[in-house]
C-alpha positions in Angstrom: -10.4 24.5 10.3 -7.4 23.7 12.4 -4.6 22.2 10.7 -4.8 18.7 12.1 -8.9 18.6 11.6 -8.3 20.1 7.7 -5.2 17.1 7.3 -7.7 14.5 8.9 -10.4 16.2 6.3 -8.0 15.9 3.4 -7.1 12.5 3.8 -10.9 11.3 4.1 -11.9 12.9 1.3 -8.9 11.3 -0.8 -10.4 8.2 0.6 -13.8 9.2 -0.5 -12.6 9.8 -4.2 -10.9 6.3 -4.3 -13.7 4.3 -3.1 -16.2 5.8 -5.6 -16.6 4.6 -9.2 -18.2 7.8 -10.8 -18.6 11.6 -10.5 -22.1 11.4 -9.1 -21.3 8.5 -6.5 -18.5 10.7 -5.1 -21.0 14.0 -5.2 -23.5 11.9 -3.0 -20.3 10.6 -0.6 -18.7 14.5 -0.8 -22.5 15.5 1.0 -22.6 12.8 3.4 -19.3 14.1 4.5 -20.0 17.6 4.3 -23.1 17.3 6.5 -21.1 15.6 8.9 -18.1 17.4 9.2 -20.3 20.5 9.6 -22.6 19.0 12.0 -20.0 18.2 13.9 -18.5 21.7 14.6 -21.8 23.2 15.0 -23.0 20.7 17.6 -26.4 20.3 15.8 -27.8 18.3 12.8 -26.8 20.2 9.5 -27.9 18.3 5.8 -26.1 19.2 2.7 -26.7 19.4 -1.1 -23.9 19.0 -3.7 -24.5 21.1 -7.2 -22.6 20.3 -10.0 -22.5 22.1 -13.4 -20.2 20.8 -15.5 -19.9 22.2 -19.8 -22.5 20.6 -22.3 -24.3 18.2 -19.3 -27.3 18.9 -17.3 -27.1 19.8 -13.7 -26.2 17.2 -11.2 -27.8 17.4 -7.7 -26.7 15.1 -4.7 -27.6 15.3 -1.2 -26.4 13.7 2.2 -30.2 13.2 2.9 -33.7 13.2 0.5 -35.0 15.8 2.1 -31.1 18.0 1.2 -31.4 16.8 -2.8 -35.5 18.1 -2.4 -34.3 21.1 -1.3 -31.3 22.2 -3.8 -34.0 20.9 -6.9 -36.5 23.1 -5.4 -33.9 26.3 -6.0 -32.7 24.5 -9.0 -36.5 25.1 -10.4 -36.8 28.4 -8.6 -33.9 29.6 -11.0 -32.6 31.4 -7.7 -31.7 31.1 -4.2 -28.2 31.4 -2.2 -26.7 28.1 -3.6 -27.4 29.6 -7.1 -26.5 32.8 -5.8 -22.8 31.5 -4.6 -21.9 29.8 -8.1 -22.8 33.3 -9.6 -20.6 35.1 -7.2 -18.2 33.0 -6.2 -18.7 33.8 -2.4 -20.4 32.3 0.5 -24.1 33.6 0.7 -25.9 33.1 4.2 -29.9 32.8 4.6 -30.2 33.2 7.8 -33.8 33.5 8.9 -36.1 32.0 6.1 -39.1 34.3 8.1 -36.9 37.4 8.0 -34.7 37.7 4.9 -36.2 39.3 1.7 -34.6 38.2 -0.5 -36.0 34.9 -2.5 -39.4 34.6 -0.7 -40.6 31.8 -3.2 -37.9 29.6 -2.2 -37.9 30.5 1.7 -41.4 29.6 1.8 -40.8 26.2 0.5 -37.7 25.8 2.7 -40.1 27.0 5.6 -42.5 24.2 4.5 -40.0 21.2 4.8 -39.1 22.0 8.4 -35.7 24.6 7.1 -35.1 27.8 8.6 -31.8 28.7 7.3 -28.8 28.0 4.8 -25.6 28.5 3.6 -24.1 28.4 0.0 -20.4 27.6 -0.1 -18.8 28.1 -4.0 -16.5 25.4 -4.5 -13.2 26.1 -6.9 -13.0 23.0 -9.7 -12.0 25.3 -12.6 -12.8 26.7 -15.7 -14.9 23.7 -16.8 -17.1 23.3 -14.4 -18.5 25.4 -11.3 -20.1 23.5 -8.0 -21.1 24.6 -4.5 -22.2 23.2 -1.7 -25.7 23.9 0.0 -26.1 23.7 3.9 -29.0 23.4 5.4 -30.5 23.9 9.2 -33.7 23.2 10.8 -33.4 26.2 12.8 -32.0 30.1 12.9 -28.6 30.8 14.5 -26.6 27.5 14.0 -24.4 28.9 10.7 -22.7 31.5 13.0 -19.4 33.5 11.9 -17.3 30.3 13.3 -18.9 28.0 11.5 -19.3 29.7 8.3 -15.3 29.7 8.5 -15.0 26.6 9.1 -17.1 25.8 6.3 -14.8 28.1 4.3 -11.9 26.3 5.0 -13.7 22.3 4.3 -14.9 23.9 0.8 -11.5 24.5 -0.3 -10.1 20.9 0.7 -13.4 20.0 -1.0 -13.1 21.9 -4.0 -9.7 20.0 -5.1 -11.2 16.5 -4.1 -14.0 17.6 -6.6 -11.8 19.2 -9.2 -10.3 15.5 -9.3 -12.9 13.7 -9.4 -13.9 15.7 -12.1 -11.1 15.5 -14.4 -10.7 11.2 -13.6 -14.8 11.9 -15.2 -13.6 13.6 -18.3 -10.7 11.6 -19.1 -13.0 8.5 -18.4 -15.8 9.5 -20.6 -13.3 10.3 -23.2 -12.2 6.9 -23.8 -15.5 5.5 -23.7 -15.8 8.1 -26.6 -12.7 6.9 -27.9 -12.9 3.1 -27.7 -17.1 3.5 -28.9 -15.6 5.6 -32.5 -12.8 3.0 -33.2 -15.8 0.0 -32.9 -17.8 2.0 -34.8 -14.9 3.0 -37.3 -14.0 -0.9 -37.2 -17.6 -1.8 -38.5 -17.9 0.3 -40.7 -14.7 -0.8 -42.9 -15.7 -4.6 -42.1 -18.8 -4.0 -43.6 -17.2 -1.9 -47.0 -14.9 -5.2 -47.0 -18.6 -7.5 -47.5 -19.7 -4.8 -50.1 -16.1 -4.8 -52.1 -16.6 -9.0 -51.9 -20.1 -8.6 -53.1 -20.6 -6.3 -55.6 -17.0 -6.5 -56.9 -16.0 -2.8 -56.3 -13.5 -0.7 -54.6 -13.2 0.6 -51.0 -14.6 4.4 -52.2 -17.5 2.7 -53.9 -18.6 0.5 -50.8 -18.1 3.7 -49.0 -20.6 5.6 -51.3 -23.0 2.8 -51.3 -22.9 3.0 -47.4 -23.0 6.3 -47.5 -25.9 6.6 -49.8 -28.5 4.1 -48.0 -27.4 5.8 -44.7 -28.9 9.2 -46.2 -31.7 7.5 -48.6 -32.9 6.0 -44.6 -32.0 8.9 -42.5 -30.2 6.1 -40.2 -26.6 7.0 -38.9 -23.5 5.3 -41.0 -22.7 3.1 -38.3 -26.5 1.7 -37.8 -26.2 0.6 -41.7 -22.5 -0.8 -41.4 -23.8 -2.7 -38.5 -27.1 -4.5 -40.7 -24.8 -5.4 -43.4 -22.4 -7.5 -40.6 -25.6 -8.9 -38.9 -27.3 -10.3 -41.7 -23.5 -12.1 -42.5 -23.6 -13.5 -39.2 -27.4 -14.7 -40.0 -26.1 -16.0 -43.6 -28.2 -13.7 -45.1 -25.7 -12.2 -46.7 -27.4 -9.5 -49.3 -25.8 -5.9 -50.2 -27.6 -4.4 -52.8 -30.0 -2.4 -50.7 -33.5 -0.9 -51.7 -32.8 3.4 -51.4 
């Protein structure tokens, strides 16, 4: 990728990562992209499939076409194939020939199946957190030559930090949903020992243990009862002894 084509690339992808609300909407955008740019240097029609595995959530799978996302499940399910075998190594793994190649027969002859004869796996770098790669895919042999397998090189890496953003913005994101959901939890929780205190004429560690105790006695979470004693004040039927 010349300089000019990877500052062009660069700047659309920034572009990409502003105009999208949510990891997954930019992973669908990011293989719309891909597809394109790679299409474009190749001179014929390339799809592509974004994986995504990011610590403690599932895998996420987006694709510049339905037949791309069909494809990268398939080797999702297959437990192997040269996507999965470029997150494991860390290097970009050609299929060149689905008749010819030996090495994941299962998953060629469902590639051969939906009209595929040959991808690409490109790693991308995001960090210690999460790995990701993108998943070319052709309709015939010979189109993922030397040149373009550079040039896909060279978009993964402007990729790769465009992801690695749009990863971190996630995090940080979904940590103050966490945040923001444990102080309203936290908030009804001590609003509700204040209706116990009123009622039953105790302190803030015996509401707490009275909480506490019907939370356990029903197997429901501490929250779930704080929030039954507030609704039923806001229903005026205001009533704190519980049955265990």
């Amino acid at each position: 990728m010349t300089n000019n084509a990877g500052d062009e690339a660069a700047l659309q992808l920034q572009d990409l990562l502003m105009g999208t609300e949510n990891v997954e909407d930019f992973l669908g955008r990011l293989a719309e992209f891909s597809a394109a740019t790679l299409s474009q240097a190749a001179g014929a029609e390339i799809e592509c499939g974004v994986t995504l595995q990011r610590r403690k959530k599932t895998m996420t799978v987006a694709g510049s076409s339905p037949r791309a996302v069909i494809l990268d499940r398939i080797e999702q399910s297959l437990g192997d194939g040269p996507c999965i075998e470029a997150l494991r190594t860390k290097s970009v793994v050609l299929l060149a020939d689905v008749d010819t190649d030996p090495r994941w027969p299962d998953y060629q002859l469902q590639l051969a199946a939906q009209g595929c004869r040959s991808t690409l796996g490109v790693p991308l770098e995001i960090g210690e957190d999460a790995i990701a790669a993108l998943n070319f895919f052709g309709s015939d042999t010979g189109i993922f030559t030397q040149n373009i397998i550079t040039e896909a090189s060279g978009f993964a890496d402007l990729a790769g930090r465009s992801l690695r953003l749009a990863v971190r913005i996630g995090t940080a994101q979904s940590r103050a949903e966490d945040l923001q959901a444990a102080m309203e939890h936290r908030t009804s929780i001590d609003l509700a020992c204040g209706v116990i205190m009123a009622q039953n004429r105790c302190s803030q560690d015996e509401a707490m243990g009275i909480l506490t105790r019907v939370s356990s006695n029903r197997n429901q979470k501490l929250r779930d009862v704080a929030a039954e004693v507030l609704r039923k004040l806001t229903d005026g039927e205001v009533r704190t002894h519980f049955d265990a």
